[in-house]
N, C-alpha and C positions, 0 to 999 in steps of 0.2 A: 696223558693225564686228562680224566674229564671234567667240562668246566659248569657246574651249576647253573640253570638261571635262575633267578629268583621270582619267587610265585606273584609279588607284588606286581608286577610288570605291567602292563599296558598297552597293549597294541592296538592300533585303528587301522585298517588297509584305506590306503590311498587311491583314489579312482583316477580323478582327473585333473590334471596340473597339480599334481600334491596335495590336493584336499581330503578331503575325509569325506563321507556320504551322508554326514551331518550339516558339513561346512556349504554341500552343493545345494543339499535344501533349505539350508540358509540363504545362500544367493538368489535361489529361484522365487524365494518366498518376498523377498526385499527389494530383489534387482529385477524381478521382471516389471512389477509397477512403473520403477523407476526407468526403465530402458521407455515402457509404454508410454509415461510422461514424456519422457524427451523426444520419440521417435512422431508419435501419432497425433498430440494436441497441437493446436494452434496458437498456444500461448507464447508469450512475448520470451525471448531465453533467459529473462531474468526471473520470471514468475517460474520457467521450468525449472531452473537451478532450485529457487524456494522451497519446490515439493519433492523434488529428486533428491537434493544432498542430503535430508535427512534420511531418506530410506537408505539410501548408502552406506551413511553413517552408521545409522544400525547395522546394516548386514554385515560391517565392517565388525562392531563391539560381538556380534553373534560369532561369527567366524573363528576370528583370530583372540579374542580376551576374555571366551566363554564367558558373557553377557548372561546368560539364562540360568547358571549356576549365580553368579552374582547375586539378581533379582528372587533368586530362593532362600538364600541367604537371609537377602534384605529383608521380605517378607516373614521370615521366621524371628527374628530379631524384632519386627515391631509387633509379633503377637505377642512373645515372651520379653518386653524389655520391663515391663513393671512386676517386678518379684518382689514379695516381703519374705525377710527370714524368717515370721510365724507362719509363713505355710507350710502345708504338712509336707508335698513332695520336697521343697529347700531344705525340711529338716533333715530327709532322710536322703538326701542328694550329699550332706555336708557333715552327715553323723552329727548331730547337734545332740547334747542329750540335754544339757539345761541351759538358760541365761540367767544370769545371777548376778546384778549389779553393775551391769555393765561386762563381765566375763563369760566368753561363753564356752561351755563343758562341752568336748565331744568326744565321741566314745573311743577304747580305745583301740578298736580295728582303721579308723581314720586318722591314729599318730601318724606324723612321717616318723624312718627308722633313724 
């Protein structure tokens, strides 16, 4: 009996230590500063901790909590977060056909059934 997959599916090939070839240039992009920081400067280990763990940290939000979806997100959200219902695409986003007193008419391909 054969068994479907479904087309939604998602797969990423895993390179090195189970990451993904996204995850690595994430690391390389965050962790090598931060390696440089701690290995090469002359700073006291508590000024190197200062500028290290945050790049860490990031590499860390990049990685593993897709960080860069997030910030796309967020970004889109604060272009579009001031909407009025009198604009034209909200109208036709929401089927408005009138507002009348406070009620508002919309047409009826936007009933629910």
């Amino acid at each position: 009996m054969p068994y479907e997959i479904p087309q939604q599916l998602q797969y990423e090939e895993k390179i090195v230590f189970g990451l993904t070839f996204k995850q690595l240039a994430y690391a390389l992009v965050f962790g090598l500063p931060s390696i440089i920081i701690f290995m090469k400067t002359h700073f006291s280990i508590y000024l190197k901790i200062i500028l290290g763990a945050p790049l860490i940290g990031l590499a860390c939000l990049f990685m593993f909590f897709n960080f860069f979806s997030y910030i796309r997100n967020m970004i889109s959200w604060l272009k579009f977060r001031e909407v009025s219902i009198n604009q034209q695409k909200m109208i036709q986003f929401l089927g408005i056909e009138k507002i009348k007193d406070g009620t508002v008419y919309v047409n009826q391909s936007k009933k629910s059934h």
